[in-house]
N, C-alpha and C positions, 0 to 999 in steps of 0.2 A: 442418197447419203444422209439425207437430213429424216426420212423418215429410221433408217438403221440407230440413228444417234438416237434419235425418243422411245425406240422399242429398248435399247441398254441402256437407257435411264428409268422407265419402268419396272424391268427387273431388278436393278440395283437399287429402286426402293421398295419393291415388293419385299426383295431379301432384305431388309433394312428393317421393314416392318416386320415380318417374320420375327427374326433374333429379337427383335423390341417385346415381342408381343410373349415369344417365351420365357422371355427373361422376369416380363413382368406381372408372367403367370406365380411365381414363385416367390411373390418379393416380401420380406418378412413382417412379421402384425408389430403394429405401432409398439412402443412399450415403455414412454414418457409419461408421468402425470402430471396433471393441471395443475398449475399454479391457479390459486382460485383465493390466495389470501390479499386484501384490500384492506390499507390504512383506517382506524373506525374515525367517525368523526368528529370526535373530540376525545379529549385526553382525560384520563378518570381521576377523579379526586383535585381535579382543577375547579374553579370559579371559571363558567362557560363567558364570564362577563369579559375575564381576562384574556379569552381564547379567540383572537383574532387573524384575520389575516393579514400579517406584518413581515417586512423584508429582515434578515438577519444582517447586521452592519458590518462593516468589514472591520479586519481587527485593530488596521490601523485607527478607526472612529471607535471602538469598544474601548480598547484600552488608554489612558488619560496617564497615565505616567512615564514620561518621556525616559528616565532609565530605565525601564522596562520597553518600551517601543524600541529602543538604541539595540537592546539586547538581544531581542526578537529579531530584528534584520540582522544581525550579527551569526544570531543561529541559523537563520535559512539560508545566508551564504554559505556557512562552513561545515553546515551538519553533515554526519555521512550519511544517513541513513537518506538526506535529501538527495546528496547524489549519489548514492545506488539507485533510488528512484529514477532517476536521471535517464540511468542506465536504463535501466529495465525500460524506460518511453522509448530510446535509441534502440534496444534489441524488436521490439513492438514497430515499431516503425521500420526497419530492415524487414521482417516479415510479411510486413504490407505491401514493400516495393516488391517483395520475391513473388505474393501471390499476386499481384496486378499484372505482373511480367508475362505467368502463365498465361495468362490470355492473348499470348503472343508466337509466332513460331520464332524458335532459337536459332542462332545463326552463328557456328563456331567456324573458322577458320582453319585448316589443318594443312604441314606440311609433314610429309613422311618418308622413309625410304627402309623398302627389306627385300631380303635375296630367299631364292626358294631353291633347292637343289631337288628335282625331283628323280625318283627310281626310275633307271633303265626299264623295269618291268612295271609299270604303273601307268594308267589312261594317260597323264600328263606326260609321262616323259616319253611314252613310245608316240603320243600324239603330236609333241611339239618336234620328235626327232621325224616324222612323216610331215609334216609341215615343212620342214625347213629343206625336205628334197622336191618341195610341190614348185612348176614352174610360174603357178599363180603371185607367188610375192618376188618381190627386189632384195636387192642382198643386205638393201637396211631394216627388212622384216624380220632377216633370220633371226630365231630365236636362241639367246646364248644359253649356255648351261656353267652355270647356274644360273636362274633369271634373276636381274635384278629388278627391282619395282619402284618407280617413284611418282609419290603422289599432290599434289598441292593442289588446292582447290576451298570452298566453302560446302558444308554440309549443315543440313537445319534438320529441324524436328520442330512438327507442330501436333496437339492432341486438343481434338475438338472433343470437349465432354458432352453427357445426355445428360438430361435433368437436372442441368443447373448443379454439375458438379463441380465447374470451376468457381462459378459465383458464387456459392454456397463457402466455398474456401475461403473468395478473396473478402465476402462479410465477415466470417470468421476472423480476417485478418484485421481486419477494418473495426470490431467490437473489441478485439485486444488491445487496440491499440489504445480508443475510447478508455479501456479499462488499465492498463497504464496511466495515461493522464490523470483518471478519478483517483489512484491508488497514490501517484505524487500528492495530488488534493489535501487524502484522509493522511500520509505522512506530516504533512505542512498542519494539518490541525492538531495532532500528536505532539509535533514539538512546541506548534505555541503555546498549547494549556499547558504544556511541560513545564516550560518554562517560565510561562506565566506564575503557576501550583509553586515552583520552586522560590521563585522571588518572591512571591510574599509566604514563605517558608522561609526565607532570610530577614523580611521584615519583622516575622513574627520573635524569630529568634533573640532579635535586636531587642527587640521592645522586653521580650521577660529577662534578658542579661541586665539592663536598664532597669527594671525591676527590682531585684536576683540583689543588684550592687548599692539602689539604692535603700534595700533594706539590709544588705549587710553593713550598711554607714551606720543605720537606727542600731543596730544591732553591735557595733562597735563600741558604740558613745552607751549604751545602756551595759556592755559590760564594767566602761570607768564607772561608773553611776553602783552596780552590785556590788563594786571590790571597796567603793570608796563605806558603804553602807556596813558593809562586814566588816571593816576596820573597826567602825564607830558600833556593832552589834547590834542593827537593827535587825539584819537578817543575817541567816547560818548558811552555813557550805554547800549544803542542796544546795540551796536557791541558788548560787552561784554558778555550780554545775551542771544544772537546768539551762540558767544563759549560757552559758559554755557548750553545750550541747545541739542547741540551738542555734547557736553560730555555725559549728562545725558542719553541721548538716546544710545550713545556708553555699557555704561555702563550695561542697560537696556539688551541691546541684548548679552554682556557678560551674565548675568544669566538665561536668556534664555537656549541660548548654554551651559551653564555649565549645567544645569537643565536636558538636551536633553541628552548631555553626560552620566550620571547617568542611564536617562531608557534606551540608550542601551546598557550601559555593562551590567547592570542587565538582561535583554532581551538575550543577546549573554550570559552569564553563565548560564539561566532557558534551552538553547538548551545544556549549556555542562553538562546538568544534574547536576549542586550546586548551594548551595547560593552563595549571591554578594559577589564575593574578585577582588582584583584589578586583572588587565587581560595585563599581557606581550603583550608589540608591536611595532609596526618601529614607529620611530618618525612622521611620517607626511608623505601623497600620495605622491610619490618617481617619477616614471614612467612605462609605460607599461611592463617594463623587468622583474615586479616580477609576471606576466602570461604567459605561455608559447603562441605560436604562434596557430593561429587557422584559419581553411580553412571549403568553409559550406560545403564541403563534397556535397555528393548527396542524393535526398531524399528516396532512396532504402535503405539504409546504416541506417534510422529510423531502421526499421523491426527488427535491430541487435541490435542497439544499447539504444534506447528509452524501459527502464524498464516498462513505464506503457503501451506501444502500447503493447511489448509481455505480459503482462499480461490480456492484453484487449484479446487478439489472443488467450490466453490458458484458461479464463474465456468463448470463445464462444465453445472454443472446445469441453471445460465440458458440457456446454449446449446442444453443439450439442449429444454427447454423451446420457446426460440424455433424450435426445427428444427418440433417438433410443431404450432407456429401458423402457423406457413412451410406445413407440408402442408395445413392445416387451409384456407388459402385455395383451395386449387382445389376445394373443399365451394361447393356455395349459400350463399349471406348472405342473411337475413330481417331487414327493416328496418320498422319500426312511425314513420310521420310523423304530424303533425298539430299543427291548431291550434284555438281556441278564444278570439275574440275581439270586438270591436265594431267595424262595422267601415261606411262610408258616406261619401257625399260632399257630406252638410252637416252640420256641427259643430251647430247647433242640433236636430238627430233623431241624433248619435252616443250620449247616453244611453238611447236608447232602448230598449225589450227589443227590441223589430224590429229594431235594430241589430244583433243579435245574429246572427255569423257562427262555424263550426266547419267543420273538415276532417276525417278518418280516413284513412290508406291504409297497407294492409299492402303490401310487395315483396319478392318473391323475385328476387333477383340472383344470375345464373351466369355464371362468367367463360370467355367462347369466344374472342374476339380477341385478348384481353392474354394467353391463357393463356400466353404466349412471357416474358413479364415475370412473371409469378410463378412460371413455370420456372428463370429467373434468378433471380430472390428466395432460391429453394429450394435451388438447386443453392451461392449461395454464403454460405446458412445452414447446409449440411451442411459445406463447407469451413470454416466458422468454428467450428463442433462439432467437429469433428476437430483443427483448433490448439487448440481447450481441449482436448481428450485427450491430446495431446503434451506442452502445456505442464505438466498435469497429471503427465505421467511422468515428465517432465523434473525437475519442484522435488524429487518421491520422488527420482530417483535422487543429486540431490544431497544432498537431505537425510539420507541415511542415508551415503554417501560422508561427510558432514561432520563426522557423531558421531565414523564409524570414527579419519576422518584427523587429529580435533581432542583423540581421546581418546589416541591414538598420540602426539600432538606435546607435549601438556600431562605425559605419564609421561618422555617422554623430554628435557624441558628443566629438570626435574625432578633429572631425575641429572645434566645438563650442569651445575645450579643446585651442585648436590653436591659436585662434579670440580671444579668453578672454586674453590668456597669452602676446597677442601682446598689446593688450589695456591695461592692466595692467602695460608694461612696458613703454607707450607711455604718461600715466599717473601720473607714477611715477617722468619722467621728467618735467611733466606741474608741480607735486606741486613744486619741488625746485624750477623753475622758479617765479612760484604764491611767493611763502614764499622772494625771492629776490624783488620783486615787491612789495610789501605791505609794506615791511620793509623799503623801498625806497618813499613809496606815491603815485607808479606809478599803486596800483590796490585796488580794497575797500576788505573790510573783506567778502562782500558776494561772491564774486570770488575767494578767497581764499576757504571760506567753503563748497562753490558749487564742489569746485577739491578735498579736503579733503574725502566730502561726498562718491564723486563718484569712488576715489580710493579705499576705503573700499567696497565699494557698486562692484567692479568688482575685485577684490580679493576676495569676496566671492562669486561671479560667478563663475570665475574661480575654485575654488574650488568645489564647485558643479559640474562646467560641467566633471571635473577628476573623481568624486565620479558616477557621472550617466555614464561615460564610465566604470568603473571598471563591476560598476551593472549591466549594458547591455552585456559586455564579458563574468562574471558569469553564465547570465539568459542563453546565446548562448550557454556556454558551456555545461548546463544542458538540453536545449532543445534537442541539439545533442545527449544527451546519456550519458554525462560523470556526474561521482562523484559518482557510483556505485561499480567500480573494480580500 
């Protein structure tokens, strides 16, 4: 007996090897390219002095302005776009459970019941009506016409893969889901520089209306000052119409800017997920002190840090993965059925142990017709392996382009921040001069409104160039990695 058993298990893996071997006579040429692109090691047009390796701070230590930190937790509770992220972890993680599962035989449960009426002239009915005159069974074997059938029992299914075609799956599942979580990640850094950009886009706003009104004051009190002048004929109706004209236009870009004001706090409360209500904040762009300190780091420190680069990295892995289950079907499939149940065609003998019915069947399946369909399967799982290697290269090169260009743009608005602030005060002395001069005879009204002009005209430079430094430090700190953790 015992020798009979080892001679049908040498055949049943001779044939095993067999089918393996043909199978893997045929099996398709690689068709993936290497990823072969690697971070350089250092970032161009930086000072190497600066380029260290340093951790990126979390956003609650980055950012120093407590309505802004208020409004930031406010948005990652209620944004949508966080929870669709959400979601998409939750679908990503269902897929997981589903592929872990297959590595297991299924175990359904089934009760059934159906009747078969078979032809007088048919193998079954002339055999079950010769059956029912054989004096081998009892009168509770006869078989009725029509039969009924009823079934209850457990039936399972299990598939044993080759080549690591179920693991190949359940890593696939296993790297989405990885890329899920980095996709929440690079979401969460999206809306804090969002909202970040936009607050002080409302600070900035502040501070030129606050500008904007207190030169439309000057601008008020020097029209009493022209009317009173023209009475007494110093100066003529230009000149007046000149101040006049220059008011109007003041005025003009006050509602402008109030205008602007409105769609972004409306814009900055659609990211904190509500409608428009007034939005807590510092009076006006303060100085660098309410960001914490920032160095570009090295561009290795991406890999760790930049949410969408690892989700770029765990989106090829999947792929890479799928490619390997893609090849893995033109291998044999080994499938285990069967069932185990009670099974007959009177309800009064269903509990019976003689009722008792069971299946087994091992199969091996090799795929020779369809091989043309999981040719194509394979050919555009290698195609979809290779767009995640691109896109992969692709988020690197911008991600390291972004430090360089964000750390260039943030030094250099910096000193424009500088340049405004010195011109603005240098400014400010020419108008009291100008206003001492005209009052005196010693300068016309158009030199007067040419310094007026230009004070305004560079206090809202000024203002600007603080607001596109703020933005540029944001945008850095978000290229780097931060506003995730």
């Amino acid at each position: 007996m015992k020798n009979r058993i080892k001679q049908l298990v040498k055949k049943y893996t001779f044939f095993c090897a067999v089918l393996i071997a043909v199978s893997s006579c045929t099996l398709p040429q690689q068709l993936q390219v290497k990823n072969e692109m690697t971070p350089p090691a250092n970032y161009f047009g930086l000072d190497s002095a600066m380029q260290k390796d340093v951790s990126v701070p979390q956003w609650r230590s980055f950012f120093k302005d407590t309505y802004l930190i208020a409004l930031i937790d406010t948005a990652i509770r209620n944004n949508q776009d966080m929870k669709i992220a959400d979601q998409r972890m939750a679908q990503a993680q269902a897929n997981l459970r589903y592929h872990v599962r297959n590595f297991y035989p299924t175990v359904q449960s089934s009760v059934s019941y159906g009747v078969t009426r078979f032809g007088d002239y048919t193998i079954d009915g002339v055999g079950n009506f010769d059956t029912n005159l054989s004096p081998n069974i009892t009168d509770a074997q006869h078989i009725p016409t029509p039969v009924p059938d009823y079934f209850m029992g457990l039936q399972t299914n299990w598939e044993i893969g080759f080549a690591g075609k179920l693991r190949n799956r359940k890593k696939a599942a296993v790297e989405r889901f990885k890329a899920s979580t980095y996709y929440k990640n690079y979401v969460q850094t999206q809306l804090v520089s969002g909202v970040a950009r936009l607050y002080y886009e409302l600070l900035a706003v502040d501070n030129e209306l606050k500008i904007i009104r207190q030169n439309l004051s000057i601008q008020e009190r020097a029209m009493e000052i022209v009317a009173i002048q023209k009475q007494s004929g110093q100066i003529n109706e230009l000149a007046v119409k000149q101040f006049q004209v220059q008011l109007l236009q003041t005025r003009a870009l006050e509602a402008e800017r109030s205008q602007h004001l409105i769609l972004v706090s409306n814009t900055l409360n659609g990211l904190a997920g509500r409608f428009p209500v007034p939005i807590p904040r510092a009076d006006t762009l303060i100085n660098t002190n309410q960001l914490a300190q920032l160095q570009a780091g090295l561009p290795l420190a991406l890999l760790e840090n930049r949410p969408d680069l690892k989700e770029a990295a765990a989106q090829l892995s999947s792929n890479e993965a799928d490619l390997q289950a893609a090849r893995a079907a033109f291998f044999p499939s080994f499938n285990l059925t069967g069932f185990v149940a009670l099974n007959g065609f009177n309800t009064s003998y269903l509990l019976n142990p003689a009722s008792l019915a069971y299946m087994g069947l091992g199969s091996i399946t090799l795929p020779l017709l369809n091989r043309k369909e999981i040719d194509y399967q394979y050919k555009w799982q290698a195609a979809e392996k290779n767009i995640a290697i691109f896109n992969y290269q692709k988020v690197m090169l911008q991600s390291v382009g972004e430090v360089s260009s964000l750390y260039n743009t943030m030094q250099a608005y910096q000193r424009v921040s500088n340049f405004k602030q010195a011109e603005v005060t240098e400014l400010k002395t020419a108008i009291s001069i100008g206003n001492d001069l005209f009052l005196t005879g010693f300068a016309n009204y158009l030199e007067v409104l040419m310094i007026r002009r230009n004070v305004l005209d560079a206090e809202l430079q000024y203002t600007n160039a603080q607001k596109q430094f703020f933005h540029a430090y944001i945008d850095l700190y978000k290229a780097m990695g931060g506003g995730w953790n």
